[in-house]
C-alpha positions in Angstrom: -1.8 -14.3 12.7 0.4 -17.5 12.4 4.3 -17.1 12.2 5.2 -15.8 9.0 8.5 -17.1 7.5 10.9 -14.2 6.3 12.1 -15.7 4.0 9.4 -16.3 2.0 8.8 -12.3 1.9 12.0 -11.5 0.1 11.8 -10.4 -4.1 15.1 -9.4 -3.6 18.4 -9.1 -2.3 22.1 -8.2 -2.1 24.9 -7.1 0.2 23.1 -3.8 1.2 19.1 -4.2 0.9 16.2 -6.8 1.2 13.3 -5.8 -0.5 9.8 -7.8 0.7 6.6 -7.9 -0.2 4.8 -7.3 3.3 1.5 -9.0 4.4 -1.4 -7.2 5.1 -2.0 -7.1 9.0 1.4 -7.6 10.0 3.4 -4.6 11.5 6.4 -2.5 10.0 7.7 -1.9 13.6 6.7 -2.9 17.1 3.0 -3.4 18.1 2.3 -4.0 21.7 -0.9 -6.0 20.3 1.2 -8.2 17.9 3.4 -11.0 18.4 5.5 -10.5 15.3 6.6 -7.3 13.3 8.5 -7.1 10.4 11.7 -5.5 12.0 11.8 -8.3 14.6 11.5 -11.0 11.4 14.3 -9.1 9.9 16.7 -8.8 12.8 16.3 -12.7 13.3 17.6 -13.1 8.9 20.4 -10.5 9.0 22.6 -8.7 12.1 21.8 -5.2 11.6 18.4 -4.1 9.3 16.7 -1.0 9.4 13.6 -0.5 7.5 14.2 2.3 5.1 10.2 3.4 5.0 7.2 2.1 6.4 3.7 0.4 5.2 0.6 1.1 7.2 -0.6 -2.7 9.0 -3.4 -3.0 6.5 -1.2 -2.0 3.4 0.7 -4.7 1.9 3.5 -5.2 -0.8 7.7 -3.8 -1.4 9.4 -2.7 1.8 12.8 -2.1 1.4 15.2 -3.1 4.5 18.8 -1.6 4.8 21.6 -4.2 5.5 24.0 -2.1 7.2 23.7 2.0 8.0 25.8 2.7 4.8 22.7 1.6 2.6 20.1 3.0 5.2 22.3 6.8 5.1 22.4 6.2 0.9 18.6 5.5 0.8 17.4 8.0 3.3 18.7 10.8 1.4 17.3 9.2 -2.3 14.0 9.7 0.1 14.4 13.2 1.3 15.6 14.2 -2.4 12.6 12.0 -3.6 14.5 10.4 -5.8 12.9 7.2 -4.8 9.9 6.0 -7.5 6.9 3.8 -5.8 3.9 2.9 -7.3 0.7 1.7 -5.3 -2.6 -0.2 -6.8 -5.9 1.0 -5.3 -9.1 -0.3 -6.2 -11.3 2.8 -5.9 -15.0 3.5 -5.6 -17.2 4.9 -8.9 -16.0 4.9 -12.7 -12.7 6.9 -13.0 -10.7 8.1 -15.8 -7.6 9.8 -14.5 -4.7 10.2 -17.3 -1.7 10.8 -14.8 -3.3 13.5 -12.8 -1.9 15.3 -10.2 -3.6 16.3 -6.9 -1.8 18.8 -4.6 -3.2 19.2 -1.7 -1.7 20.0 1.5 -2.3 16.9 4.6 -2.7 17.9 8.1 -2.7 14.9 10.7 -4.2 15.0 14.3 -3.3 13.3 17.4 -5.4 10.7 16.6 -3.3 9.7 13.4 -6.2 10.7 11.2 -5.2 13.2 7.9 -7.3 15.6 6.1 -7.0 18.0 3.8 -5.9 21.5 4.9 -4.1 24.7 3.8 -2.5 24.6 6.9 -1.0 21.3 6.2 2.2 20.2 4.9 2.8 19.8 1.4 1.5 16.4 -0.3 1.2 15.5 -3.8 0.1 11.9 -5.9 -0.2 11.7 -9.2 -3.2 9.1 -10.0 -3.5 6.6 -13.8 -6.6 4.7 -14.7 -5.5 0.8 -15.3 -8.6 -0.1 -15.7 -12.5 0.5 -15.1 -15.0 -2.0 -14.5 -19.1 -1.9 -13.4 -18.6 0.4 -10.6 -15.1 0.6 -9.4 -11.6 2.0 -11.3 -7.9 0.2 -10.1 -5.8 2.7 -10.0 -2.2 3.3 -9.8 -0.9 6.1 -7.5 2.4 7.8 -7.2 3.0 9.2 -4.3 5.5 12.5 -5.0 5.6 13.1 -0.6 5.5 11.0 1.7 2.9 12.1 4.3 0.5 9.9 6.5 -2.4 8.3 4.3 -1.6 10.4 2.0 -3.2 7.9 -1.0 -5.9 7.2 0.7 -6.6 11.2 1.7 -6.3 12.4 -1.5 -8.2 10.1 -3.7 -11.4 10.6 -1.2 -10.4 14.1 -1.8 -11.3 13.5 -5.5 -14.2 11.8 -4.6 -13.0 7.8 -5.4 -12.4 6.8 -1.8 -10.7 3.4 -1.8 -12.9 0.2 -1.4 -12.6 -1.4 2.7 -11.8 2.7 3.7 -13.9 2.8 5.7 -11.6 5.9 7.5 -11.9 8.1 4.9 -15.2 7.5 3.4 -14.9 4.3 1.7 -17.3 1.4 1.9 -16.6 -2.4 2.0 -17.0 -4.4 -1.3 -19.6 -7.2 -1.3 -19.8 -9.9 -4.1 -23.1 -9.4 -4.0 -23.1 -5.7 -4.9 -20.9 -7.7 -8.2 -22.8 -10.5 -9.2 -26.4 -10.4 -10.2 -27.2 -14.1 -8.9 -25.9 -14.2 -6.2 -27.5 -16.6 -3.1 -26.3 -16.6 0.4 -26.2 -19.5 2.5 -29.1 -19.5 4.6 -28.1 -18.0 8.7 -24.6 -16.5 7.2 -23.5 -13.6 7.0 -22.0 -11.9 4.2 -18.9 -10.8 4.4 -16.4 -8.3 2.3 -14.4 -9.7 -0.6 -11.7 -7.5 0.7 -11.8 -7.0 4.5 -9.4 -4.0 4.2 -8.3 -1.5 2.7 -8.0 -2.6 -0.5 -4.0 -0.5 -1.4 -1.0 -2.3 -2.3 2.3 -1.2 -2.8 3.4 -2.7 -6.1 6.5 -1.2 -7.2 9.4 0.7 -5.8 12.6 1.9 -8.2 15.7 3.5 -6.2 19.6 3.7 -6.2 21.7 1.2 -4.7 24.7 2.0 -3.1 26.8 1.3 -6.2 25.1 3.6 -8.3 23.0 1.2 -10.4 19.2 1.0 -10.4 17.1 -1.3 -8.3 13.6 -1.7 -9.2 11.2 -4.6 -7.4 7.5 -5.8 -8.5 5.5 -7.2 -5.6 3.1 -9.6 -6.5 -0.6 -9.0 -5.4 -1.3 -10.8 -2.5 -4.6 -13.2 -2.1 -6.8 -11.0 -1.1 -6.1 -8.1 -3.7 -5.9 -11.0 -6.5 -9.6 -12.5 -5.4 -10.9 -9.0 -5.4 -9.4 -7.8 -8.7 -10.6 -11.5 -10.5 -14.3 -10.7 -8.7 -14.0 -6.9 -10.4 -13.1 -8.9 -14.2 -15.3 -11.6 -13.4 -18.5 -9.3 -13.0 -17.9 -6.3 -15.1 
């Protein structure tokens, strides 16, 4: 990945937070097999940042970063009290017509950092709204009450509308050819997906700041996600 400049990640700012909208691929903290994390970006902008939550690599879109531990303390505890609202688009597999539904199912995670559904799990619950259906695949918008480890991604293949590039938990890539009904490869290429990820973005995030008054960021969609959602109006 070439050097990404900071600066050009921030929606927004003041004395306390910086809110970014992360790339895909880059690491929230230190990766032995990366050159560049986000933390590292942020400690060269400002003297003291702590990220306040964390984004899987693959996932992009609003991280918040504390300025200084007085703003990491106030946000921590918005987070334990879940106070904090985010919203995540996912581009999901099959025709689905969720009306703010709940699923409340409780996520176990192994040694291997893979989650699955189980009773003997901790407790975990999204609520999940149709935006909008096309052909074959729904973008949805997920609210994540918990906070648990895939927890998106676990529970909408729980409901049977894994998301598009997961290939982890059952989803399949997304070709333009599965979209578009003349479609001609060159000859001695290979295909590839639109998406070649999981296709989940974090696209809002609402919260406190530390003088009381609400903070809410949009994060737009970054190139990928905007190519896949144009193919999905495109060819419906």
């Amino acid at each position: 990945m070439k050097k990404v400049d900071f600066e050009n990640l921030i929606l927004f700012e003041n004395e306390d937070y910086l809110v970014i909208n992360k790339p895909p691929y880059l690491s929230s903290l230190d990766d032995r097999h990366e050159a560049q994390n986000i933390l590292d970006l942020a400690k060269a902008y400002t003297s003291d940042p702590q990220l306040c939550h964390r984004l899987d690599k693959e996932t992009s879109g609003c991280l918040v970063i504390a300025k200084n531990p007085v703003a990491y303390r106030h946000l921590a505890m918005q987070f334990e009290s879940r106070k904090v609202e985010k919203i995540y688009h996912a581009v999901v597999e099959g025709i689905k017509e969720f009306n703010h539904e709940l699923v409340d199912r409780n996520l176990l995670t192994n040694n291997k950092g893979i989650a699955k559904v189980s009773k003997d799990g901790k407790p975990a619950q999204t609520f999940f709204h149709t935006v909008k259906t096309y052909w074959a695949h729904t973008l949805v918008e997920c609210r994540p009450i918990t906070g648990r480890l895939h927890q998106i991604r676990v529970h909408l293949a729980y409901v049977k509308s894994p998301i598009c590039g997961d290939t982890l938990y059952g989803g399949k890539a997304l070709f333009l050819s599965s979209l578009k009904r003349r479609f001609n490869l060159k000859k001695d290429t290979e295909e590839l997906p639109i998406m070649q990820r999981v296709s989940l973005h974090a696209f809002s995030i609402v919260f406190e700041g530390v003088d009381g008054k609400p903070i809410k960021v949009d994060a737009p969609y970054p190139k990928d996600f905007q190519v896949l959602v144009q193919q999905l109006e495109k060819n419906a």
